[in-house]
N, C-alpha and C positions, 0 to 999 in steps of 0.2 A: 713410585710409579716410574723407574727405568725405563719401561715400557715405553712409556707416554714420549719422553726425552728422545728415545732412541727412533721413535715414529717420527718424528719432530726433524730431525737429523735425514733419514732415511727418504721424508718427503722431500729436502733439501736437493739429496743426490739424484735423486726420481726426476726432479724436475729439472736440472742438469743434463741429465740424459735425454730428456724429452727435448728440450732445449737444441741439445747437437742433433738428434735425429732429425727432427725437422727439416735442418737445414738440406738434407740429401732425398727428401718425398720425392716421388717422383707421379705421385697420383693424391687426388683428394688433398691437395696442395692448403688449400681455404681452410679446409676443417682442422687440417693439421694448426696450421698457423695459430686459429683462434683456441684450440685448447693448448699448444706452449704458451699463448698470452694470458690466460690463464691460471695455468698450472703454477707458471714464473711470479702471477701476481699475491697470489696463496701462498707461497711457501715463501714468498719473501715478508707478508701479512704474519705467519705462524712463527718466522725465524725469530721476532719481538716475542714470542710467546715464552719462546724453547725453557727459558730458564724461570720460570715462575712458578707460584703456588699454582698454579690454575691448572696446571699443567700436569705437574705433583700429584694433587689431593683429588681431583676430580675424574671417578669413573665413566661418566658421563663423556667428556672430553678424550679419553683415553680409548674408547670405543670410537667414537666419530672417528679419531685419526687413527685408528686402526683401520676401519673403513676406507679410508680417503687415500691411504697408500697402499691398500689392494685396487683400488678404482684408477690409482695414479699408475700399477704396473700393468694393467692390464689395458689403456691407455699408450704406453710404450710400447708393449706388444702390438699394439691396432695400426702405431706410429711405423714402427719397425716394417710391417707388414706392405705398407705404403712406400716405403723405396724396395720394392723389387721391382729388377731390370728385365723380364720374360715380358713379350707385347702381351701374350696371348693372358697370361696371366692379370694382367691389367685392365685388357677388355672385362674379361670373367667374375673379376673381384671388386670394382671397382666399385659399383652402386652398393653391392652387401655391405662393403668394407664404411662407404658412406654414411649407411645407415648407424650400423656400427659407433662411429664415430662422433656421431651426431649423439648417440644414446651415452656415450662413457662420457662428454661433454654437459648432458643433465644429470648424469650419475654426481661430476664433481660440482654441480651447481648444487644438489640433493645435500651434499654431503657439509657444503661448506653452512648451507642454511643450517642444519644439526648441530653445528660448532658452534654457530653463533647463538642457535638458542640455550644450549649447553654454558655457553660464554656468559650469556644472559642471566640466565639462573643460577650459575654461582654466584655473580656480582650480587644479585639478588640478595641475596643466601648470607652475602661476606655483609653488606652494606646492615640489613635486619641484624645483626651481630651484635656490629657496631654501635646503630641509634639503639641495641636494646641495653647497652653496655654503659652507654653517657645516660640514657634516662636514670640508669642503677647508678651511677655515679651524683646524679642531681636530687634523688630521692633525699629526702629528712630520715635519719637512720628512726628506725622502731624502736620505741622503748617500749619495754620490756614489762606486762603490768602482771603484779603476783596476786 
C-alpha cells in the first residue's frame, strides 16, 4: 500500500499549506482558522501512523485517507480563495465561500470519524488473531485415536 504511505505524506504537505495560507485570509478569517487547527491536529495524529502495518495492509484505511486528502485540497482551494484582494469580490463571495467552509470542515470531521472506525476494526481484527493464537497455543494437543 505505497498509496496509503504516500497519502499519509501528502496529507502532511496539505496541511503545511493550509497552515501558510491561513495566515494571509483576508475574509472568513474564523472558519479559516478552525479548519488549519484542525487539519494541523490530523496530520500530526496520522504522521504516528505513516510507517505501520495499519497503514500497509488495510484497504479500509487507505480509502479514508484517500478521502481525507482530496477534502484536505479542496479545503486549500476554499483557503486560497479567501485571501483575495478585489472588495467587490469579497462582498460577493463571502457568505457562499462560508458556507463552503463550513461544509469541507464536517467533510474533514466525516472523514477522520471513518479512519477511526477503520482504526478500530483492524485493531479488532489484529487483537482476535492474537487471543485466537495464545488460546491454540494453551490448548492440550489432540491425540490422535485409530
Amino acid at each position: 500500500m505505497a498509496d496509503s504511505l504516500g497519502s499519509v505524506r501528502h496529507i502532511a504537505e496539505l496541511a503545511l499549506k493550509i497552515r501558510q495560507a491561513v495566515e494571509t485570509v483576508r475574509q472568513n478569517k474564523q472558519e479559516c482558522v478552525q479548519i488549519r487547527r484542525r487539519v494541523v491536529r490530523v496530520s500530526s495524529i496520522l504522521s504516528q501512523l505513516e510507517d505501520t502495518v495499519i497503514i500497509r495492509s488495510n484497504p479500509a484505511m487507505a480509502a479514508a485517507l484517500e478521502e481525507l486528502d482530496a477534502t484536505l485540497r479542496h479545503a486549500h482551494t476554499l483557503i486560497a480563495a479567501c485571501q483575495e484582494r478585489n472588495i467587490v469580490c469579497l462582498f460577493c463571495a463571502a457568505t457562499a465561500l462560508s458556507k463552503k467552509l463550513r461544509r469541507v470542515q464536517d467533510d474533514i470531521s466525516d472523514q477522520m470519524m471513518e479512519g477511526m472506525l477503520a482504526t478500530s476494526v483492524h485493531v479488532t481484527i489484529v487483537l482476535a488473531r492474537i487471543q485466537d493464537d495464545v488460546d491454540y497455543t494453551r490448548r492440550p494437543p489432540r491425540l490422535i485415536k485409530d
